[in-house]
N, C-alpha and C positions, 0 to 999 in steps of 0.2 A: 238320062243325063240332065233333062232339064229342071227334072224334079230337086236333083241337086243342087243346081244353081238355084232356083227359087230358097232349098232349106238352107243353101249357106249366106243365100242373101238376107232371109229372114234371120239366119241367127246372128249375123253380122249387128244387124239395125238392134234386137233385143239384148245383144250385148252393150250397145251401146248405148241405147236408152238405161238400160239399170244401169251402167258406170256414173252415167248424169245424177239419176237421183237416190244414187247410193255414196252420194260427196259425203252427207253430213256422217254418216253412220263407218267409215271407214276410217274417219276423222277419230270416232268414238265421241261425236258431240249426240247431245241428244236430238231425234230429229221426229217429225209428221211420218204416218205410216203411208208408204209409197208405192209406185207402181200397178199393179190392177188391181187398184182397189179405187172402188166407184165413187167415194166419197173424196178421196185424194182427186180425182180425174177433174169432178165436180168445182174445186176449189182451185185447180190450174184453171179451168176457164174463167173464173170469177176474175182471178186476181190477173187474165188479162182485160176483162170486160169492163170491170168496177174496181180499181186496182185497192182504191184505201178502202173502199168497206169491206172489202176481203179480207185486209189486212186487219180491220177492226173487227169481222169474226174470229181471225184467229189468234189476236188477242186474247177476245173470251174462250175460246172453245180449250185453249192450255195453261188453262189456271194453276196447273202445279207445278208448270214450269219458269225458273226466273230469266232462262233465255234455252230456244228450241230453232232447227234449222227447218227452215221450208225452203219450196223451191218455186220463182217467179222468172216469168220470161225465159224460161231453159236455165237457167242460171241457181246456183244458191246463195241464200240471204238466210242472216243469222238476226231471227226476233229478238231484239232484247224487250221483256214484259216489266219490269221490274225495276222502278224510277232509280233506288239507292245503288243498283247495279250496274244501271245505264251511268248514272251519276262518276260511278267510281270508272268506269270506263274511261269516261271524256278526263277527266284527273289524272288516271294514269297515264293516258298515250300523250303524247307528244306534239305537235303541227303536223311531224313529217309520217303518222301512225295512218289516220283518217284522212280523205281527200272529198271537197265534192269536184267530184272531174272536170263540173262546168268551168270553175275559177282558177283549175290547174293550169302552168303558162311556162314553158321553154324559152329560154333567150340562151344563144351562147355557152350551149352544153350545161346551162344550169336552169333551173329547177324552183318556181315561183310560185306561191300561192295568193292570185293577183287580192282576197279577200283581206288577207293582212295588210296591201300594199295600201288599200281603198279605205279601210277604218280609219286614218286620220282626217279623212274630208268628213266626215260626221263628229266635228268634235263641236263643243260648244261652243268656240269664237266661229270657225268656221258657219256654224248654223247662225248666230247672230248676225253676219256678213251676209246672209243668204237672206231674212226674215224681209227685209223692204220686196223684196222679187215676188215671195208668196202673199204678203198683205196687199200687194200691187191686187192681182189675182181674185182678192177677197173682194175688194174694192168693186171691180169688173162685175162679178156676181152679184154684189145689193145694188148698181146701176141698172143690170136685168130684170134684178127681182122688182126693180121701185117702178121699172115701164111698166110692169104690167098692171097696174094700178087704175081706174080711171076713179074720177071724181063724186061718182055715184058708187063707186066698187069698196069698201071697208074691210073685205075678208077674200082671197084668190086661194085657189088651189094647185099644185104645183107637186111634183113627181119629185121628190126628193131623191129616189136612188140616181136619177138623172143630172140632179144638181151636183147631187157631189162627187159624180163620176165625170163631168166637164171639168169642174174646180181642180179636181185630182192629176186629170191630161193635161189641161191648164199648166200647174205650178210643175208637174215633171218635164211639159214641153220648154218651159221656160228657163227650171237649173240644168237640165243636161244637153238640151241641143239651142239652147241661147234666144229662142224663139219669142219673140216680141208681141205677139199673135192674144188677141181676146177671144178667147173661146168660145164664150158669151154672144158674140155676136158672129163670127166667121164658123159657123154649125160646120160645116160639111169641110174638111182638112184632113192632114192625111196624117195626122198624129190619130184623130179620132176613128179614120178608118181604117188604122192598125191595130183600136183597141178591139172595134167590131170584128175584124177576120179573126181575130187571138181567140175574143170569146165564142165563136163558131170552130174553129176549125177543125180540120179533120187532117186523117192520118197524110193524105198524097197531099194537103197543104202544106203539113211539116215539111214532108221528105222534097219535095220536087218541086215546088212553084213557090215558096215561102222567099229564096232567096234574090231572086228572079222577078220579082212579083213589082207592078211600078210603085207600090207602096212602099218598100224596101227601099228601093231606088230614089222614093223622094226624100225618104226620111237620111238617108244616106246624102243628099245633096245641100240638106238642110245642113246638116252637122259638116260637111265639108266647107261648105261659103263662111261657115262662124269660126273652125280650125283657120282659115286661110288668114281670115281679118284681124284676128288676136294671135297669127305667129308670125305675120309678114307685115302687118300694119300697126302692131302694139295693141290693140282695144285691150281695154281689161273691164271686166264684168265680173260681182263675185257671186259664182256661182259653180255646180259640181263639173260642167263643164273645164272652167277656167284651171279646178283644180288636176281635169285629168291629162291636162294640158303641160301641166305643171310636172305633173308625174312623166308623160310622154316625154317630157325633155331633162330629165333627170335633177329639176328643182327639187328645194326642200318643202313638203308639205306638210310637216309634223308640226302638231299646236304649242311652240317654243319663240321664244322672243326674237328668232332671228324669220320665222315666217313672214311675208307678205306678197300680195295676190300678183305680185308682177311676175312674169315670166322673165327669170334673170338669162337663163341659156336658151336658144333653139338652136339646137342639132342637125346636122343634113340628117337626111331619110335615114340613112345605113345607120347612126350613134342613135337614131332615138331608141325609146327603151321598148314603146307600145308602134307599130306599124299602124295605119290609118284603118285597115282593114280589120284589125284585134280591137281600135278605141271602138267602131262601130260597133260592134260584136257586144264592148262590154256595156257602150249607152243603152245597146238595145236590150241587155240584159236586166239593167237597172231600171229602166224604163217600165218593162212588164212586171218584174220582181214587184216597185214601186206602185202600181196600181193597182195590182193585186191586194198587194196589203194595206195601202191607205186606202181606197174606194169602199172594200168591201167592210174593214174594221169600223169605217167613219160610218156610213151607214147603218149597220147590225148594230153600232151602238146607240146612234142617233135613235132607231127603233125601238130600242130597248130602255132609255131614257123615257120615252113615250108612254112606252105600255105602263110605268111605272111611276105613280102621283111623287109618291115619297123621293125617289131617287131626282126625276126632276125639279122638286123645292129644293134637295141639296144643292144643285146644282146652278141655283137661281139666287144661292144664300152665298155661297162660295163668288162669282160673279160680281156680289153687292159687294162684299169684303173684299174683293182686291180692287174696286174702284178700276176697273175696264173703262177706258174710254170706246164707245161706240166704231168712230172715223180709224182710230191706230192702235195699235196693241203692240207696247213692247214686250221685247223676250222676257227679261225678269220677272214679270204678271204672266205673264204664260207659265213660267213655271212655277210658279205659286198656284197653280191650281191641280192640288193634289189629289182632291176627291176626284176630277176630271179624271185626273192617270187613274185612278182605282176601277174609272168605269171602262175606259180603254184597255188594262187589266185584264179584266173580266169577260170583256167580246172577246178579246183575243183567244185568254183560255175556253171559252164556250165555241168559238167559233174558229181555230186557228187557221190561218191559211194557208199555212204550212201543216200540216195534219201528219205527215214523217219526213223523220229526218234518216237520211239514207246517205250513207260513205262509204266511199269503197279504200279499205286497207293497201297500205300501200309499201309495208313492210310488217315483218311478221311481229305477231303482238303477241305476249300471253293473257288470255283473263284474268280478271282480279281476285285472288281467292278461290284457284281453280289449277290444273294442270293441263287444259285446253289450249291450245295455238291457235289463232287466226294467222292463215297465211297471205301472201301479198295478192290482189286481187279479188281478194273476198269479200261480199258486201255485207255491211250488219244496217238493221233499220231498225230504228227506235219510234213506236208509234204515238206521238204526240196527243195526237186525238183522242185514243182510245183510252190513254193514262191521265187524259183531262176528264173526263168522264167516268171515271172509276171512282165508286162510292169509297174504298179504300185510302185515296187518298182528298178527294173533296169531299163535303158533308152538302146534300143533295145538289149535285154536278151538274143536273141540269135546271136550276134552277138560276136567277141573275142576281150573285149579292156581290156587289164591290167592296165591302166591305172584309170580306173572307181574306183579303190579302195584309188586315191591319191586326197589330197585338190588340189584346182585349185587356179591359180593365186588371181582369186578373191575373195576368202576366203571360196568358199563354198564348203562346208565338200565332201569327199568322199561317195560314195556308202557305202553302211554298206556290209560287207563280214562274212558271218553264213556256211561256206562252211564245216566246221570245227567241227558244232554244233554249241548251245549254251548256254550259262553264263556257271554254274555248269553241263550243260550235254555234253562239249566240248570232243573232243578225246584229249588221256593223251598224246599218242605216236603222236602226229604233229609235234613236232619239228624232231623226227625221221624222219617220213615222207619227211619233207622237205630236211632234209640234204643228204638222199639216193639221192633223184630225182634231186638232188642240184647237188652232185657228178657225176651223170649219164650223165645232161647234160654237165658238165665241160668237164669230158673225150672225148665227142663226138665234142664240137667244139673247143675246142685246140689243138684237133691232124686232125680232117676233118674236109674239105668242104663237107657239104652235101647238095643234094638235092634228094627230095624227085620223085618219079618217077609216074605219073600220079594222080595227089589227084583228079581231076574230078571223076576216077571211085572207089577212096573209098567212105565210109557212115560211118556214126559211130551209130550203132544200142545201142538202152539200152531195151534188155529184162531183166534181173535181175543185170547186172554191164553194163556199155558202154565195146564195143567193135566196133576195125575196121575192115568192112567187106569188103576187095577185093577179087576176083578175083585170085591175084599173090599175096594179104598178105600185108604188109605196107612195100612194096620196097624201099631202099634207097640205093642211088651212093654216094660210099665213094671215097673223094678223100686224098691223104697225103696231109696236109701243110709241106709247108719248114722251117725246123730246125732253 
């Protein structure tokens, strides 16, 4: 008797496991060969262990496929390998086809996609209205840098990933939770020690103590006292804050002649649009999002500047021609510096920090050029990383040319540049991105000569974001230019 309970219990569970990883194939999509087979067994644990390099073996390993189903976390996800297929995807679906969960939003039996909502605070007046709060920021920075000077000292050494990962908490602390605070000098805050538990943390951080945690809580009381004073008191500040504030209360924040940063309506609780507990949600999402991508892009490329004589004269010629004033930097000069964006560019694509882009379907689709279905629920990942790095479509990938993104003399087109996302699944805040790292680097070679102090023995590892791994940290010798 008991032997039968044990076989019906065992045939129960292997009926159930093949139903899991027999999704793709009953589909009739093409899929990885599954269940006991030890090389399939080998690549579920990967792809929980090390999820993007996994992902970037199987990449390479199905080269004759332009899109193949694998299966991660119990679950299946549909590879798209294939830029001009991944391309025609994002074209054909719709807003309402793809979702990332994270920005999905319910109000009132209807159905939000908060990313759409948020793209007009990245618009160009908007960032103009924002640029005194980050040059503020910059400012704070060459007062640090200029203490460390003494009168016998001509040349200092300084951790650059460090600088510009203060600068970075710095200008986010300041446009999304309104925060006054010099970073430069106030070290230990609880902006900065929620970047440190982010970049440590681990699985029971996420699930159980993360919400709970007094750093949550401060940062949560921070963005309450600034909510309070600009909906109960009027302040206006322009900045992402002010603008989600604007949104919370069902103002116009489209970049149109009737915009301006006053908060015309505040709502009781119940009419607003966003609850106090969703704006936290969404600051603290922008918040990591944002330093993720400026810290580490601002960095990787400031190093990559470095290691490269050529590319930093460009950058030094570019500089002289727009006539940068040292003390202030308007927006218009900032964007005049286009070789700058080609090297931002190019960290990006070498280094992306988004490395895939992963959506899960949310109505059923057909592929393009196919008689396959995706149905609702299904996840497709397009590996951004692995398609940057493909000699296929760049001409030596891993190598640093900014240039690769510009026409050549003889008419023929540039590299396509996806570093960003793409079509409709683009990041809203890149032009943000850009002008932080734009400012970063201004300040750093307008006022020093730098160079960088042994790049033989850094690396730049990517276990879940690029980082650089020395030794002594990403050393740089600062020197003064002459006035």
């Amino acid at each position: 008797m008991w032997l039968l309970v044990h076989i019906f219990i065992f045939s129960l569970i292997f009926l159930g496991v093949h139903h899991v990883f027999s999704y793709w194939k009953r589909k009739r999509f093409p899929q990885e060969k599954t269940f006991l087979y030890w090389d399939f067994l080998k690549q579920l644990i990967r792809r929980e262990l090390q999820y993007v390099k996994a992902i970037n073996n199987d990449y390479r390993r199905f080269q004759s496929h332009s899109f193949i189903g694998i299966y991660c976390r119990w679950k299946p996800c549909l590879l798209i390998r294939d830029l001009s297929f991944a391309n025609s995807i994002i074209k054909s679906a719709s807003s309402y086809h793809f979702i990332n969960t994270k920005w999905d939003y319910s109000r009132n039996y209807r159905r939000y996609n908060l990313l759409e909502k948020l793209s007009p605070i990245f618009c160009k007046n908007q960032l103009e209205g924002m640029l005194p709060h980050i040059e503020k920021v910059g400012k704070n920075m060459l007062n640090y840098l200029n203490d460390q000077w003494r009168q016998d000292v001509k040349v200092i050494e300084v951790d650059a990933q460090y600088l510009i990962s203060t600068f970075v908490i710095n200008v986010l602390a300041n446009l999304i939770y309104g925060s006054e605070m010099d970073h430069f000098k106030q070290t230990d805050n609880a902006f900065k020690q929620h970047v440190n538990e982010k970049l440590r943390k681990t699985t029971a951080y996420n699930f159980f103590l993360r919400r709970n945690s007094s750093i949550a809580i401060n940062l949560h009381q921070i963005l309450l006292e600034n909510v309070q004073q600009r909906e109960l008191n009027g302040l206006i500040r322009k900045d992402i804050l002010q603008m989600l504030l604007k949104l919370r209360n069902g103002d116009n924040i489209e970049n149109n002649e009737k915009f301006t940063w006053y908060l015309n309506n505040v709502y009781n609780v119940r009419e607003k649009f966003l609850s106090l507990t969703k704006l936290t949600r969404i600051a603290e999402h922008l918040f990591d999002m944002g330093y993720e991508s400026m810290a580490i892009t601002a960095t990787l490329t400031l190093y990559e500047i470095l290691k490269d004589d050529d590319v930093r004269q460009r950058i030094m010629q570019e500089l002289e021609g727009c006539e940068l004033k040292k003390t202030c930097v308007n927006f218009e000069n900032l964007q005049k510096l286009k070789f700058m964006e080609l090297c931002i560019q190019e960290t990006t694509r070498k280094y992306p920090t988004v490395p895939l882009i992963e959506r899960q379907c949310c109505k059923d689709f057909k592929l393009p050029g196919t008689k396959l279905t995706m149905q609702e629920g299904d996840t497709v990942i397009i590996p951004l990383m692995a398609i940057q790095q493909d000699e296929k479509y760049y001409v030596n990938p891993l190598s640093y040319k900014p240039q690769r993104f510009v026409e050549t003399n003889n008419g023929e087109k540039g590299e396509v540049f996806i570093g960003f996302g793409l079509d409709a699944q683009i990041c809203v805040a890149q032009h943000l991105v850009k002008l932080v790292i734009k400012l970063i680097l201004v300040k750093f070679f307008l006022n020093y000569h730098l160079e960088a102090i042994d790049c033989t023995s850094m690396r730049v590892d990517y276990n879940r974001l690029a980082r650089i791994r020395s030794n002594k940290g990403f050393k740089v010798k600062l020197k003064l230019l002459e006035k």
